[in-house]
TIZAZA-186507 format. One line per field, with one value per residue (C-alpha): residue number from 1; residue in one letter; y, x, z. Coordinates in nm, 2 decimals, always signed. Example, Ala and Ser with C-alpha at 12.3 -4.5 7.8 and 13.67 -1.06 7.14 Angstrom:
<nodes>
lotor = [1_2]
drense = [A_S]
v = [-0.45_-0.11]
u = [+1.23_+1.37]
w = [+0.78_+0.71]
</nodes>
This chain:
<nodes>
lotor = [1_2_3_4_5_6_7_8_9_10_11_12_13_14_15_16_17_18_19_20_21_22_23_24_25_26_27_28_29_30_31_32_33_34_35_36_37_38_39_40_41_42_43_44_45_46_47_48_49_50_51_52_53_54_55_56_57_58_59_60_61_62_63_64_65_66_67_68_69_70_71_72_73_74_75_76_77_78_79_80_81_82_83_84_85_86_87_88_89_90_91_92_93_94_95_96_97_98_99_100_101_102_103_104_105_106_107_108_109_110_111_112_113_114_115_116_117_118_119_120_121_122_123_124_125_126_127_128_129_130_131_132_133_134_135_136_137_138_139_140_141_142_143_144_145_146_147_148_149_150_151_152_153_154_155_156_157_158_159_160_161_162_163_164_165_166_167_168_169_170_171_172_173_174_175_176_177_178_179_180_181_182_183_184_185_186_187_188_189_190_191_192_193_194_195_196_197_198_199_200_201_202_203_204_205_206_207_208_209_210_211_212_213_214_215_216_217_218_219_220_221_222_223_224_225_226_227_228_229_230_231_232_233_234_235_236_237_238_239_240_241_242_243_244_245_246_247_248_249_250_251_252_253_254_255_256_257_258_259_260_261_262_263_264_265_266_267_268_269_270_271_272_273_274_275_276_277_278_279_280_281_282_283_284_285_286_287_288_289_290_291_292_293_294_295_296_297_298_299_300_301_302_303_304_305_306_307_308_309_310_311_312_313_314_315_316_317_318_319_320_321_322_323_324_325_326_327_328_329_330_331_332_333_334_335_336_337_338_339_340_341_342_343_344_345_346_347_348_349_350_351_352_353_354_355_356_357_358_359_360_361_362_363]
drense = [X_X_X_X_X_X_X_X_X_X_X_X_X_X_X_X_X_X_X_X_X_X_X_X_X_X_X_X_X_X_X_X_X_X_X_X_X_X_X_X_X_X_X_X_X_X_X_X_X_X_X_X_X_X_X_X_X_X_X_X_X_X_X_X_X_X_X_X_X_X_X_X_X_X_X_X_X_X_X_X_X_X_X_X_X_X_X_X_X_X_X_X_X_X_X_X_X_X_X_X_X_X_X_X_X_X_X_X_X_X_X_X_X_X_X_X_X_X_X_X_X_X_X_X_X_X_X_X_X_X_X_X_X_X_X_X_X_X_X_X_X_X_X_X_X_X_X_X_X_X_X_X_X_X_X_X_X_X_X_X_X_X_X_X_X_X_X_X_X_X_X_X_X_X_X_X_X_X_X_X_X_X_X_X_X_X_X_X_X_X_X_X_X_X_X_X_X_X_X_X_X_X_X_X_X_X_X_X_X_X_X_X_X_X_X_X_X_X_X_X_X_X_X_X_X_X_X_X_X_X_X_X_X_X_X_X_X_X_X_X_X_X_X_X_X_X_X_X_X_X_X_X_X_X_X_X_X_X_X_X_X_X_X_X_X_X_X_X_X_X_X_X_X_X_X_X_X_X_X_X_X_X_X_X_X_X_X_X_X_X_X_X_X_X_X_X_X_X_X_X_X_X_X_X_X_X_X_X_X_X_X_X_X_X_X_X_X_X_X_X_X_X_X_X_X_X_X_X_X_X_X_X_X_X_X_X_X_X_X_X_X_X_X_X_X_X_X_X_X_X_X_X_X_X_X_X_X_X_X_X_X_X_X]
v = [+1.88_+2.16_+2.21_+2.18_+2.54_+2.67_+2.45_+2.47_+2.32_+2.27_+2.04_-0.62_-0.42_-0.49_-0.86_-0.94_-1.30_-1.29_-1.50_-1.80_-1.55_-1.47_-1.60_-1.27_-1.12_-1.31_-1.33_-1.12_-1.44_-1.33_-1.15_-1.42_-1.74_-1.82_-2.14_-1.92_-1.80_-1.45_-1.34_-1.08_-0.74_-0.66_-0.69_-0.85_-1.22_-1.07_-0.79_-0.51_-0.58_-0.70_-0.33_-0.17_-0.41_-0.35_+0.05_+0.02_-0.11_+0.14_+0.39_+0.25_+0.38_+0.73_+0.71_+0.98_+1.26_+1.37_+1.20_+1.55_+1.50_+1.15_+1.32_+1.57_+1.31_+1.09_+1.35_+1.47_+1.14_+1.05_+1.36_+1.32_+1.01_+1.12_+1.43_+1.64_+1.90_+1.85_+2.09_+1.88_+1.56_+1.54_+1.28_+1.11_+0.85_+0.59_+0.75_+0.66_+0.92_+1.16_+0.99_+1.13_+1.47_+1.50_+1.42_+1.66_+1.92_+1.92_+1.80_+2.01_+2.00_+2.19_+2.01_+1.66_+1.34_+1.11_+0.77_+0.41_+0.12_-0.11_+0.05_+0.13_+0.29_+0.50_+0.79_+0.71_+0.70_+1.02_+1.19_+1.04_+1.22_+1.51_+1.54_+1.55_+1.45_+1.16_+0.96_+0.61_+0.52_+0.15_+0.08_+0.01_-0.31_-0.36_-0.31_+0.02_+0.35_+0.48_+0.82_+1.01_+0.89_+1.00_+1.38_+1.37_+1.23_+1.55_+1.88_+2.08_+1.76_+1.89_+1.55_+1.29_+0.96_+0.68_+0.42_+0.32_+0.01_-0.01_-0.17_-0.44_-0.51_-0.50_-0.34_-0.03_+0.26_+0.40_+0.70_+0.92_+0.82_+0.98_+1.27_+1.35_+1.31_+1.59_+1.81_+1.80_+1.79_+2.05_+2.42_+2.40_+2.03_+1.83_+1.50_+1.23_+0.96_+0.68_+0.51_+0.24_-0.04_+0.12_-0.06_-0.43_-0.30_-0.19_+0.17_+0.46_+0.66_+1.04_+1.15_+1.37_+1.57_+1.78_+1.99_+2.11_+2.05_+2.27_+2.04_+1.68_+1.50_+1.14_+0.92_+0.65_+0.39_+0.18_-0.05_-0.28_-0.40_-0.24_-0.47_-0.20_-0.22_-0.20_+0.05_+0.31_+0.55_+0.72_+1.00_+1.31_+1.43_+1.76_+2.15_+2.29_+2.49_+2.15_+2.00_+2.26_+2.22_+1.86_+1.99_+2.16_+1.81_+1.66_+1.76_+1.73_+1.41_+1.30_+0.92_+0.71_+0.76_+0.36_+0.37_+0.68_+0.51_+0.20_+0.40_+0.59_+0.23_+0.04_+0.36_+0.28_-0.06_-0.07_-0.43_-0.43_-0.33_-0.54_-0.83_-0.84_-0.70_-1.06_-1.27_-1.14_-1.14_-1.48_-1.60_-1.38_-1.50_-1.87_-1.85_-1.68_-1.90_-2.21_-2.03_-1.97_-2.38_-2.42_-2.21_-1.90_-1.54_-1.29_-0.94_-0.86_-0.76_-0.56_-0.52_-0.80_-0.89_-0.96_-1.07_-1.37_-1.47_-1.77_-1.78_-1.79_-1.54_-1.42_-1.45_-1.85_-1.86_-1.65_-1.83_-2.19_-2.09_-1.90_-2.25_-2.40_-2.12_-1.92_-1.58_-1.36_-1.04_-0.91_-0.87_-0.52_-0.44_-0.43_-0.73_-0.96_-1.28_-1.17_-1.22_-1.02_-1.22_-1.08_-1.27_-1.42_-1.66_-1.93_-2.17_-1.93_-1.98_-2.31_-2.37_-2.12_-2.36_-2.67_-2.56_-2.33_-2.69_-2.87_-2.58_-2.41_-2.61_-2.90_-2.81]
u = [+0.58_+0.68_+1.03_+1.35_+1.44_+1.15_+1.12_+1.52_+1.63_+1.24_+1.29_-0.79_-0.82_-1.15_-1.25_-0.89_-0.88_-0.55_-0.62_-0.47_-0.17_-0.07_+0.27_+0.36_+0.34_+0.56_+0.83_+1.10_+1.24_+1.28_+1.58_+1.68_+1.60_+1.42_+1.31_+1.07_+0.74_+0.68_+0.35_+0.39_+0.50_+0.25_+0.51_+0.50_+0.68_+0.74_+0.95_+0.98_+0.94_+1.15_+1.13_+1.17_+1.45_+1.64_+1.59_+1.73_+2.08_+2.06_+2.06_+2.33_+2.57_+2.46_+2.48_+2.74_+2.48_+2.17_+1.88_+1.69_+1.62_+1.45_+1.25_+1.10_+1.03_+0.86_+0.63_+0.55_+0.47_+0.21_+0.09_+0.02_-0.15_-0.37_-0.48_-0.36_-0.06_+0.27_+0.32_+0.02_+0.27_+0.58_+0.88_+0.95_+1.14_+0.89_+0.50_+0.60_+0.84_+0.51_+0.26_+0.49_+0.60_+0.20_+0.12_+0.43_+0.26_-0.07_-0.13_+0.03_-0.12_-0.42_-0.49_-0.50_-0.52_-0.83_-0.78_-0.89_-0.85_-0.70_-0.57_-0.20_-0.03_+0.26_+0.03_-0.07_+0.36_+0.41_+0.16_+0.30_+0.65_+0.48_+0.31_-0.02_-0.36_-0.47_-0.82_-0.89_-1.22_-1.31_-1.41_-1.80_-1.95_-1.85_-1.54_-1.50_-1.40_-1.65_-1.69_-1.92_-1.78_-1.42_-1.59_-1.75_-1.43_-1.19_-1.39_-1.06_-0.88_-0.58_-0.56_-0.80_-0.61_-0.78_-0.63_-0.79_-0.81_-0.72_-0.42_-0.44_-0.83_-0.80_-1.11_-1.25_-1.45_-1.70_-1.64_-1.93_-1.77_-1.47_-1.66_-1.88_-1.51_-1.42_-1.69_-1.73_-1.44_-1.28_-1.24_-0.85_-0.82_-0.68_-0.80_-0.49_-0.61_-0.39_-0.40_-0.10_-0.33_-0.55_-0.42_-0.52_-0.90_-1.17_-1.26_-1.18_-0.86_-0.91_-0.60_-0.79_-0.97_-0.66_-0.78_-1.10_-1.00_-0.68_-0.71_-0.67_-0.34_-0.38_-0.04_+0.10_+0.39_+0.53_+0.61_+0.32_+0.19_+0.51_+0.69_+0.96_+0.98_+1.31_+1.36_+1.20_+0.93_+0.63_+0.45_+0.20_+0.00_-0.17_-0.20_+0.13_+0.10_+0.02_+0.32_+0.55_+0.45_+0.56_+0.90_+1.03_+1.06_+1.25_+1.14_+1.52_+1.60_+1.60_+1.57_+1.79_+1.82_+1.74_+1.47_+1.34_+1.43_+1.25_+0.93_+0.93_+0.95_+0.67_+0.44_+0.50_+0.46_+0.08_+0.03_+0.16_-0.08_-0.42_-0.18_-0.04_-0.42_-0.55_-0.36_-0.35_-0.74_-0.75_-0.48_-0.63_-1.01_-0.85_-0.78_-1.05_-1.24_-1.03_-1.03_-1.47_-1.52_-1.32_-1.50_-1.31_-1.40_-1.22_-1.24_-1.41_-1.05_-1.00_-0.61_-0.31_-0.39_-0.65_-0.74_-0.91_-1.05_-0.87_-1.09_-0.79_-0.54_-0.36_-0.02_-0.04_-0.12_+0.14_+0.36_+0.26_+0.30_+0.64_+0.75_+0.71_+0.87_+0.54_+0.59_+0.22_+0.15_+0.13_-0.16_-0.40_-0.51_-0.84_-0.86_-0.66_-0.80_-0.75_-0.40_-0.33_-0.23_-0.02_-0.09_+0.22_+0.28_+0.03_+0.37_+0.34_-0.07_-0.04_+0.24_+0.03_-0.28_-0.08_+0.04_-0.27_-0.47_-0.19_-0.16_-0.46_-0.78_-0.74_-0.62]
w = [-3.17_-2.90_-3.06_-2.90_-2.94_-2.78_-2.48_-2.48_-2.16_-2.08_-2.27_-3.89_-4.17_-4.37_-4.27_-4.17_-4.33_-4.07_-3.85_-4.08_-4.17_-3.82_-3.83_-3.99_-3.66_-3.52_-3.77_-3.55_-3.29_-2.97_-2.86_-2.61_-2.51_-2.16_-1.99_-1.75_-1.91_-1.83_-1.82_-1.52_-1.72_-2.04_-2.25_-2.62_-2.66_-3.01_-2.98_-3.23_-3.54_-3.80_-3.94_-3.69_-3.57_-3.91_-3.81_-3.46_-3.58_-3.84_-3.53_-3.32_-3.64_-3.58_-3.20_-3.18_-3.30_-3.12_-3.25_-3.27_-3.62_-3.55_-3.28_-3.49_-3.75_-3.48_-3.38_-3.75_-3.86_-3.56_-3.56_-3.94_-3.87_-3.60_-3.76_-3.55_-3.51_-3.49_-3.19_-2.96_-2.97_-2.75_-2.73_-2.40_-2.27_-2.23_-2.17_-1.78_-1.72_-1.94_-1.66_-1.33_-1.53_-1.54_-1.18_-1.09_-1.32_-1.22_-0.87_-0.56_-0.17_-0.23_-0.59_-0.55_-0.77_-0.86_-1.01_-1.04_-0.84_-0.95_-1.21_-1.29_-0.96_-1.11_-1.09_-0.70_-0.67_-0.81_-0.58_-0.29_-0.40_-0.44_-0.14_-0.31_-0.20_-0.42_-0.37_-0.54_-0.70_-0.68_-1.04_-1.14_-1.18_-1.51_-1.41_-1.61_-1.44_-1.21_-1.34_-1.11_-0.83_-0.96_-1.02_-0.69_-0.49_-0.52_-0.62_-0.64_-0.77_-1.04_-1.23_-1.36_-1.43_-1.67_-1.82_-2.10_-2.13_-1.79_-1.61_-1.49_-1.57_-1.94_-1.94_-2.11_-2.04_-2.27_-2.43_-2.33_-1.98_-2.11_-2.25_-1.95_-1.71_-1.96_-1.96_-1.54_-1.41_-1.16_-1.30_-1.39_-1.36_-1.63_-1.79_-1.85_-2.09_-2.08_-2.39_-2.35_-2.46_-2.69_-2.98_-2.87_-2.82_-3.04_-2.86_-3.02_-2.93_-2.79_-2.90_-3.16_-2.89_-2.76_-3.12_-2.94_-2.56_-2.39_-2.02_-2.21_-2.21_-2.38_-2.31_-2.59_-2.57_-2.81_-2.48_-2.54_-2.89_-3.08_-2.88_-2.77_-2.41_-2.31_-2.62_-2.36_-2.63_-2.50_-2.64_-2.45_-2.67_-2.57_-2.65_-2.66_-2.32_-2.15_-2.34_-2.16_-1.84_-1.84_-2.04_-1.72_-1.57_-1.83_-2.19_-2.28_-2.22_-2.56_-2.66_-2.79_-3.16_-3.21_-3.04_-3.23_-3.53_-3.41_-3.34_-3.67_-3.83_-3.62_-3.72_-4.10_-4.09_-4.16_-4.15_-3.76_-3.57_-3.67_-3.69_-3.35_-3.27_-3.41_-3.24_-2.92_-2.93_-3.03_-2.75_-2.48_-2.61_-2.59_-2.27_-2.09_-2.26_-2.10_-1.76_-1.78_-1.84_-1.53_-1.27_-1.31_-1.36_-1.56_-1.65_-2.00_-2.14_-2.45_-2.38_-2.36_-2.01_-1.81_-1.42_-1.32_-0.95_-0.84_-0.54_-0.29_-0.18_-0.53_-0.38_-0.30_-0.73_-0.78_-0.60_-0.70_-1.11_-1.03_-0.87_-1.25_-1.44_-1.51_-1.40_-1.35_-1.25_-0.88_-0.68_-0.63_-0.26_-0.31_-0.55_-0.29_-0.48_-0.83_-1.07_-1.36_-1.67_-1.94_-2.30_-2.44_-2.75_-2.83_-2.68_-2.36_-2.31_-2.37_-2.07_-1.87_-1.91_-1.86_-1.50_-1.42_-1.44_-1.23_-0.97_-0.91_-1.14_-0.98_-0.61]
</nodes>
């Protein structure tokens, strides 16, 4: 990773016969009990895994040392994984604070920001602070990022944001989408890739581009299916120059050494991810499923939320589940009739259908 010293102060497997073994994903309880069902946030009902649980307390004993060493270690070990070099991966406090230190890097008055709509708005924010020009692409009709009508929206645009899958959609964009974004946009531009939800869906990642491409930043978090939100881990992964641009933001704000430790855990634990990847397919699947028998439209989600048209103003459903104790996500200007839903537990889905049918089904 882009060391320390020299930023300074810069700073299912084959067939997966799972889906009958899926408790095993589930094993860590939750960290605290809840009447409300929250389904408004993308976060995991599981939490971090039992591993990675056991690693965190491990780390609260070394809390009086800077975690340095666990940093490195983190970066080595995903970098190992991806194929790629240690020096293109770099250590953040949750891939949000990565996202703005990008937007703050590459956008300025005269080089402006193109994204999605609706897609995740924490780039649109940091423009805004910035004083940037940003412009907002309605996605296509399969709900994927519009691609030539990003590239045609801002021809001295600095930043290209995707999310891939997309927030809140739960959709995904091809990758020749990706490719051609990366191959025409602006001269001096850079592509961010946000893959926060890449490991729910069956695309391929782009992390192992940054070898060939110097103007592609791809974004991770161990926020969503690691199940470490409030641990606060992100990773931008990128040629080192790119890494050190964002570094004069912030690049040494070192996490905490338990979430480090936590991070370096989830990564080794191989049976994690296409466990968690099962079930929240099949819960997510479930319900869409549920949701289509009843009249409703949803987005084609790859990720561990999705929207659905409830065919009134989003804020009344909102509203009317909150009421019951089932918290969902907020509602995106341009998609005034449409709710994003987060997938929780099969317990969670199952309440969410209950009062969904009560509230909004049958009214």
């Amino acid at each position: 990773m882009v060391s320390v010293s020299r930023r300074s102060l810069l700073a299912l497997g084959a067939a997966l016969p799972l889906l009958a073994r899926l408790d095993w994903a589930v094993a860590a309880p939750p960290s605290a009990k809840t009447d409300k069902v929250l389904l408004n946030y993308n976060e995991s009902p599981y939490g971090p895994s039992a591993a990675a649980r056991e690693a965190m307390q491990r780390g609260i004993a070394t809390a009086g040392r800077y975690p340095y060493k666990h940093m490195y270690a983190l970066a080595e070990l995903f970098a190992q994984q991806q194929g790629i070099a240690e020096e293109q991966v770099a250590v953040f406090s949750g891939s949000m604070a990565a996202l703005r230190y990008a937007v703050l890097a590459f956008t300025s008055e005269t080089r402006g920001l193109v994204m999605a709509t609706p897609s995740y708005e924490v780039p649109r924010q940091a423009a805004e602070s910035n004083k940037a020009a940003f412009k907002e692409v309605n996605l296509n009709a399969e709900h994927a990022h519009d691609v030539p009508a990003m590239l045609a929206a801002d021809p001295q645009a600095g930043m290209l944001y995707l999310c891939n899958p997309n927030n809140p959609t739960g959709t995904v964009t091809p990758t020749e989408a990706i490719r051609q974004a990366l191959a025409n946009k602006p001269i001096g531009s850079v592509l961010v890739v946000d893959e926060a939800y890449i490991d729910f869906a069956d695309t391929p990642s782009v992390v192992s581009w940054v070898k060939d491409h110097d103007d592609l930043l791809v974004l991770r978090t161990f926020s969503k299916i690691y199940g470490m939100a409030g641990a606060r881990l992100g990773l931008a992964i990128g040629h080192p120059a790119l890494l050190e641009r964002l570094a004069v933001f912030g690049g040494d704000n070192v996490p905490a050494g338990a979430s480090l430790l936590g991070g370096l855990a989830s990564l080794q634990d191989v049976k994690l991810l296409p466990q968690r990847k099962a079930l929240n397919a099949q819960l997510r699947d479930e319900t869409i499923t549920w949701l289509k028998a009843r009249g409703f439209t949803c987005t084609a989600s790859q990720a561990n939320c999705f929207m659905i048209d409830v065919k009134r103003p989003a804020g009344q459903v909102i509203d009317a589940l909150a009421e019951h104790g089932v918290l969902i996500g907020r509602v995106w200007g341009n998609w005034p009739q449409w709710v994003r839903v987060t997938v929780g537990s099969k317990r969670e889905m199952a309440r969410f259908r209950e009062v969904f049918a009560a509230q909004v089904a049958q009214s």
